[in-house]
N, C-alpha and C positions, 0 to 999 in steps of 0.2 A: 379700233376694229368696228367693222361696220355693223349694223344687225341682222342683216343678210347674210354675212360671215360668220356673226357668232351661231346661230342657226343650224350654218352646216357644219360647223364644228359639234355643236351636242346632238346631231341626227346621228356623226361619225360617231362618236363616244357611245351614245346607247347601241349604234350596231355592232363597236366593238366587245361591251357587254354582254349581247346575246351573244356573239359569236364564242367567247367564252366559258359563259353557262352551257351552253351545247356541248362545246366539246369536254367541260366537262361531267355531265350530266351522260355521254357518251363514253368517255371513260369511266364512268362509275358502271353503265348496265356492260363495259366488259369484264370488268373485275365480279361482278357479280355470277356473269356467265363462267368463267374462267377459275373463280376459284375453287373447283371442285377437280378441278384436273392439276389444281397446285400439289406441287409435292410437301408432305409437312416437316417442318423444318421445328427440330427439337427445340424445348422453351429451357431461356436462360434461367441462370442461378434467381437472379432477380424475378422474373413470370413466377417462377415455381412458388416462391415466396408469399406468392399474394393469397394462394391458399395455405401452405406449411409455414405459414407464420412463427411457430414455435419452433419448428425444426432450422429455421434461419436467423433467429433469435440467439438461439445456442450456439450453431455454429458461429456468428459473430462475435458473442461475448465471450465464450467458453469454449470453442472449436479446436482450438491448439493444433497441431500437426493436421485433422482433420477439417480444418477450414479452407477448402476447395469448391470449384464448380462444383455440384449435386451432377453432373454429367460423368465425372472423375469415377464415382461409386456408382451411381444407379445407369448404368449404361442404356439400361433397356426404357424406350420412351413414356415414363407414366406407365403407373401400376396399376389401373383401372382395367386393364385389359385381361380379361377370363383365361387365354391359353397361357397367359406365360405362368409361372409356378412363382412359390415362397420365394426358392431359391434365384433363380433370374430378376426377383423383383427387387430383394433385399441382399448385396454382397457381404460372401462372409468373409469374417473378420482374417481370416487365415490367408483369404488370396493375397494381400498385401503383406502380413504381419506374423505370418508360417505360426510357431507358436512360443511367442517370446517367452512363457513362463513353466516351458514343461508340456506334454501328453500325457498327467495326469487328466483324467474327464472331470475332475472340480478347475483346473488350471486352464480347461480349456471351454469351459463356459465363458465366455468374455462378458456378457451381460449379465453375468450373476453379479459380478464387481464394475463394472462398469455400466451402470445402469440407463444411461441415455451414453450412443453412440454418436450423438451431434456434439456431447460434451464429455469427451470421454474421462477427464481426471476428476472435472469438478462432481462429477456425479457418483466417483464412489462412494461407497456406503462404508464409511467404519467399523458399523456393528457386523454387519457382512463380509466384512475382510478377514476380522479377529480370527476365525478358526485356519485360513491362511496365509497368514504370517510367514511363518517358518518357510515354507514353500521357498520363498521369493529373498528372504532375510535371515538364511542359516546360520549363520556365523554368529549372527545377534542373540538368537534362537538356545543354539548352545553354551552360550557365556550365559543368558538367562537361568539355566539349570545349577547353576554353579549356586549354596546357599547365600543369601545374601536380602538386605529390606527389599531390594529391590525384584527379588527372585518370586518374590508372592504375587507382584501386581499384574493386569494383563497389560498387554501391547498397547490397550487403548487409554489407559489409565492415564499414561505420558500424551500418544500422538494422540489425542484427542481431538475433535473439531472436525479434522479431514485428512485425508491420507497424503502422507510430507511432513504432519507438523510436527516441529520440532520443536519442543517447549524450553524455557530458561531452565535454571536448577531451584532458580529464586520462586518458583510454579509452588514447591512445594516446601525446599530450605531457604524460611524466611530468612533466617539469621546466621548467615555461612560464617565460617571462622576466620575469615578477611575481608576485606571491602571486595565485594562480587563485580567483575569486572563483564566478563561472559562466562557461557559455557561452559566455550572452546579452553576457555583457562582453567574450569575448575576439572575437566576432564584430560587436563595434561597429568592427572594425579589417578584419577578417582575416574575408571573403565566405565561408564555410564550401565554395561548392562551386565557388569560383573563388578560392582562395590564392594566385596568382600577382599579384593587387593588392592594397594596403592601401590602405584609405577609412578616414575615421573624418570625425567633424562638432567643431565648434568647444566642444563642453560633452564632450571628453574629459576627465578628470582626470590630474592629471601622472602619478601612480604607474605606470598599466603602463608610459609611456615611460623612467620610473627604473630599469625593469628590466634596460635593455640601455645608457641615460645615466643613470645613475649620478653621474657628476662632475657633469653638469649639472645634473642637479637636484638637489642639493647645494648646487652655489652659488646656485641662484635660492631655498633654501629659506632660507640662510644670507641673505637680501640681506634690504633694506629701503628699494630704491628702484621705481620704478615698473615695472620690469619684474618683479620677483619675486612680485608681483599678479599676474600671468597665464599664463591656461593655452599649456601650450608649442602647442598645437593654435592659438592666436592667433596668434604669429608664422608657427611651419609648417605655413601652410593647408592643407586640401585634399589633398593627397599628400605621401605618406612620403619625408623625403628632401629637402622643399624649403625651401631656406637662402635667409629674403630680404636684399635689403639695406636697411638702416638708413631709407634714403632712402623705402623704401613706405610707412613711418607715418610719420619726422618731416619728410620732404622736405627741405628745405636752412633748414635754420636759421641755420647762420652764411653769411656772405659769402663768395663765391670768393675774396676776395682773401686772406682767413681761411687757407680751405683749400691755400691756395699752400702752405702750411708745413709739412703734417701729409698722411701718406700717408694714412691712414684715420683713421673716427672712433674706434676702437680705443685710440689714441695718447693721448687725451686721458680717454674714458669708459671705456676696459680690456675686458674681455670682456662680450660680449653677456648673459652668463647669469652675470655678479658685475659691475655696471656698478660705475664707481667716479665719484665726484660731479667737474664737470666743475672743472679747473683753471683 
């Protein structure tokens, strides 16, 4: 390249540059001129953020069902503005969520219990729930009434921490009378908010009952007759405590005249839970 050519090559290049800056320097004084006749176009979840930082916080970490555009609820653009009202500025809870827990007027304060709507589980308050319990968790509520250790404590006693929690048993019964497995198992027995009954169904496993019979289960572990087959929940149906006799599964097998001679079947088959083969 010649130097006369290089030349007119950077004479072109710098007028392609002004011509550039111009036009844009020309598009900037129309955007300038122009943007007051722009129409305003509503700020994203993300814009809003940059000042409600806390309010975008929550909904991210803690927002659960209500982690949405802020466009979703706050329909009306930015709450700075003098004529719109509380209500157009802040949606109530109702328009969505009618009222999940009742028309009582304590039930229908949602931010008595729900105390930040950006986060609305994590923010209940426990000690603020305690007098409305019952409301929402009747069932629980009237087994509660029922006398029993557990009948004295309150709601919070147990769910402590935050509202859901559901504590082991082991929280309070260091020392359960089986190896604690969960719960769920020691409440196949034992109504968590009526303790004053034990229920349990016929597919209990022998082990919790080994915890407090011991001996017994022992010997039926020890056997290798027909009773050592089954769960102690078979003979003592239904309620804790209930000793049947003999008579409810075999009925009379031998003859009364048999029986003239033997005070129970004991004498012959030995204890119910080590039978011993009939003589």
């Amino acid at each position: 390249m010649t130097k006369r050519t290089s030349i007119r090559v950077s004479i072109s290049f710098i007028g392609l540059i002004c011509l550039l800056c111009c036009a844009g320097g020309a598009a900037l004084a129309q955007d300038e001129v122009d943007v007051f006749t722009q129409q305003i176009i509503p700020l994203s979840t993300m814009e809003c953020a940059r000042c409600h930082e806390q309010a975008f916080t929550s909904l991210r970490d803690n927002g659960g069902a209500h982690k949405m555009d802020c466009r979703e609820c706050h329909e009306q653009f930015h709450i700075s503005k003098k004529d719109i009202s509380w209500e157009e500025r802040v949606p109530a809870c109702a328009d969505c969520h009618d009222q999940p827990h009742g028309s009582e007027p304590a039930m229908t304060a949602c931010l008595t219990c729900h105390t930040n709507a950006h986060a609305p589980i994590s923010s209940l308050q426990v000690d603020q729930l305690e007098p409305l319990c019952a409301n929402c968790h009747a069932e629980p509520a009237a087994e509660m009434q029922q006398p029993s250790a557990h009948s004295d404590m309150a709601c919070s006693d147990c769910h402590q921490q935050r509202h859901g929690y559901l504590p082991k048993c082991t929280e309070c019964h260091e020392e359960p009378h089986s190896t604690f497995e969960s719960s769920t198992a020691c409440m196949q027995c034992h109504p968590v908010h009526n303790v004053s009954v034990m229920l349990y169904s016929d597919d209990i496993p022998n082990s919790p009952c080994a915890g407090c019979h011991e001996q017994q289960a022992q010997q039926l572990n020890q056997g290798h007759l027909a009773h050592a087959k089954l769960n102690c929940t078979f003979c003592h149906a239904n309620t804790h405590g209930n000793v049947p006799s003999c008579q409810d599964c075999h009925d009379t097998p031998h003859s009364s005249e048999m029986m003239q001679d033997f005070a129970s079947c004991a004498e012959c088959h030995g204890n119910a839970h080590a039978l011993l083969p009939g003589e």
